[in-house]
C-alpha positions, 0 to 999 in steps of 0.5 A: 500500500502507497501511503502516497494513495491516501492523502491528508487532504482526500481523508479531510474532504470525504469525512467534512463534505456529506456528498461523500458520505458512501466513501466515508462509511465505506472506509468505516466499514474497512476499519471496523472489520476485525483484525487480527493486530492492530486496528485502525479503531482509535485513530479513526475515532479521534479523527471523526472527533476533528475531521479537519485536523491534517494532523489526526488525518495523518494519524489516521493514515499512517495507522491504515498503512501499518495495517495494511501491511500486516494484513494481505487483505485489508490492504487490497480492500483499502487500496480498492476504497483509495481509488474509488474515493480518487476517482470519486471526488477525493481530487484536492488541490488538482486543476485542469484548465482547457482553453480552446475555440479561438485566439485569446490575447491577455491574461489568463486566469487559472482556479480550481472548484470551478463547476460548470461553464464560464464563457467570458466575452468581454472586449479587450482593453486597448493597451499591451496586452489587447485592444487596439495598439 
């Protein structure tokens, strides 16, 4: 298991946000089935306390990774809910711009969290970077 998978930022989103409840309770789930060693239970618990301290996160995680190295299965589950929660919605601090359509001349303004379209058709200002020169 890549601790690298499971980020303070992903574990902070999905466990604050309710429209990832399903990944929240499945992580639950995982942490919660009975292990042969060390569980995963109190770091979870103190987690849940404060889900946005990056520091218990990161508790939560280094817990989560000593489990899944004394145990073959519960690694290969919690690997399969650290890619569902990436593709799902545990994408922080990633952006993807795409401009296409035409030429653009001047600044460009780039920012994450955007949803939908924005179409920004305003003339240029006359000056170095547009207009008429």
């Amino acid at each position: 298991m890549d601790p690298i998978l499971i980020r303070p930022e992903m574990l902070i989103r999905i466990a604050t946000d309710a429209a990832h409840g399903s990944l929240w309770a499945a992580l639950r789930g995982l942490v919660r089935r009975p292990a042969p060693g060390e569980s995963a239970e109190p770091e979870l618990a103190a987690f849940e306390e404060s889900p946005a301290d990056p520091q218990l996160a990161r508790a939560l995680i280094t817990a989560l990774v000593q489990r899944a190295a004394q145990e073959a299965a519960f690694g290969a589950a919690l690997e399969r809910w650290g890619d569902i929660a990436e593709d799902e919605g545990g994408r922080v601090g990633r952006v993807t711009n795409t401009i296409s359509g035409s030429t653009f001349h001047g600044a460009v303004i780039q920012g994450g969290d955007i949803h939908g379209m924005n179409v920004f058709n305003a003339p240029l200002p006359d000056g170095p970077m547009g207009g008429s020169q």
